[in-house]
LOMI-379318 format. One record per residue (C-alpha): y negated, x negated, z. Coordinates in steps of 0.02 Angstrom, whole numbers, plus 50000, padded with zeros to 5 digits. Layout:
BEGIN
YXZ...
END
This chain:
BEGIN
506655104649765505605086649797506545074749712506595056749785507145041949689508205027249791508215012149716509835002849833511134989249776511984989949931513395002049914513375005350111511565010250140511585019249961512665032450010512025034750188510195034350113510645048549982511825058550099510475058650234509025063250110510205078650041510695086150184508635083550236508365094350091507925084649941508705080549775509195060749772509165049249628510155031949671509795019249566510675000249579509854988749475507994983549458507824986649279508525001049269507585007349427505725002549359506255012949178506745030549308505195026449421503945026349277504845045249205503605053149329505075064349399505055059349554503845062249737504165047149791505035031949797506385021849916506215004149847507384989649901506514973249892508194962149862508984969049686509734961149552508904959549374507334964649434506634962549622505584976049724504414966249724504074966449531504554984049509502864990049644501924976449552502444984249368502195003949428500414998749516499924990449343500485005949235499175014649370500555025549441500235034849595501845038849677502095034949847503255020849885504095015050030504694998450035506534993350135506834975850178507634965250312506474951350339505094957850463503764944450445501884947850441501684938850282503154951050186502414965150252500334959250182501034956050015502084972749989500624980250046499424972049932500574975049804500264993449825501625000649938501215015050051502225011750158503514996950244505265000250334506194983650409508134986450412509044991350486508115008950538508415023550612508835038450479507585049850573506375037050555506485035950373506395054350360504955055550484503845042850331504525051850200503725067650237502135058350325502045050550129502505068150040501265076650147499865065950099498745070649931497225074449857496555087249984496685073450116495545062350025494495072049929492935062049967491855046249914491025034350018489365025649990488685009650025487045003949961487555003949751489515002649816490525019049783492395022049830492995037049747494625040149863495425055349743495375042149590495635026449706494425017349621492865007649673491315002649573489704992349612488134996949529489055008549407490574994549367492174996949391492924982749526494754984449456495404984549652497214983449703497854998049812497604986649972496034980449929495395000749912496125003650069495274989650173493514992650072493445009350112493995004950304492384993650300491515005450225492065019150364491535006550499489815000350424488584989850508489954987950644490854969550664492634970350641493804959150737495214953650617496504958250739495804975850719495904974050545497704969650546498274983550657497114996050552497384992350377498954983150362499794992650512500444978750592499844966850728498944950150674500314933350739499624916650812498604909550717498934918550519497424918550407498214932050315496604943050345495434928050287496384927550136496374947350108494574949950136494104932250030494934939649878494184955249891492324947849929492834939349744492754957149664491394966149782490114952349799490344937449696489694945649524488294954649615486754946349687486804952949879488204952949963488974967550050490344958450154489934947150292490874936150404490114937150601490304921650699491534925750828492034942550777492484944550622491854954950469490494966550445490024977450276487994979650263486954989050149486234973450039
END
């Protein structure tokens, strides 16, 4: 039986979260606190984790960025009630797989659960390559003339999303919507930010750069 770890102070949406995931078929591990959460995460027993963002002792947000540094895989989804562009980027970038604003619908939840269970190594059993750029997507890792670039899961993802659209301009809108799953608001620079970061890894130690910014359209990843 898939066992699925919740990590919920809320008494409320606990029990509905673990009665709803039993009767769905899996076996439920509720968990209130943050420290306690991030030592039952990192046991490896579970498919995938239900992570509250708001907890006491430890936040979400430090338990993601504590499992993504220990290089752990499983998939994560994240549960929070604020539902700005800005949460939802740094979760992301943090490493979660997925995001889910309350409150939700419980079929909903279920519906990303097995969309996240479902996914593995079959799915991405492939590299892409870019000039002396590689992205290994069964490893998640991505190295530049044979060195490793030490990439954050988000960073991976929207690499290997350039690297899936090169020699084509990106709008950052498109961008947005593509990598981060959500739609880009006014006048955020969230994407600037995202891709400048990861331009710091890919191209600043190298002598050609890969990642260019197109006047009026966005970004573009060439062949140096």
């Amino acid at each position: 039986m898939t066992r699925i770890l919740v990590i919920e102070d809320e008494p409320k949406t606990g029990a509905s979260l673990c009665q709803g995931l039993r009767e769905a078929g899996f076996a439920v591990t509720l968990v209130t606190r943050g420290d306690e959460g991030l030592l039952v995460a990192r046991s490896g027993e579970h498919a995938l984790v239900l992570l509250d963002i708001t907890l006491p002792r430890r936040s979400g947000w430090e338990i993601l960025e504590r499992l993504r540094a220990d290089q752990s895989r499983v998939p994560i989804l994240c549960l929070t009630a604020r539902d700005t562009i800005e949460e939802r980027v740094r979760g992301l970038d943090l490493g979660a797989d997925d995001y889910l604003v309350k409150p939700f619908a419980l079929a909903e939840l279920l519906a990303r659960v097995r969309t996240l269970l479902r996914r593995g190594p079959s799915a991405e059993a492939r590299r892409l390559n870019v000039g002396d750029l590689e992205i290994d997507l069964v490893t998640r890792r991505a190295s530049r003339a044979g060195q490793d670039l030490g990439l954050t899961p988000k960073e991976l993802a929207l690499l290997a999303f350039f690297a899936e659209h090169r020699g084509q301009p990106l709008a950052r809108s498109f961008i947005a919507e593509s990598v981060w799953g959500v739609p880009l608001s006014g006048q955020s620079n969230v994407i600037d930010v995202a891709v400048r970061r990861l331009r710091a890894k890919v191209d600043d130690p190298f002598p050609s750069p890969l990642i260019n910014m197109v006047r009026g359209k966005g970004y573009v990843l060439r062949d140096a």
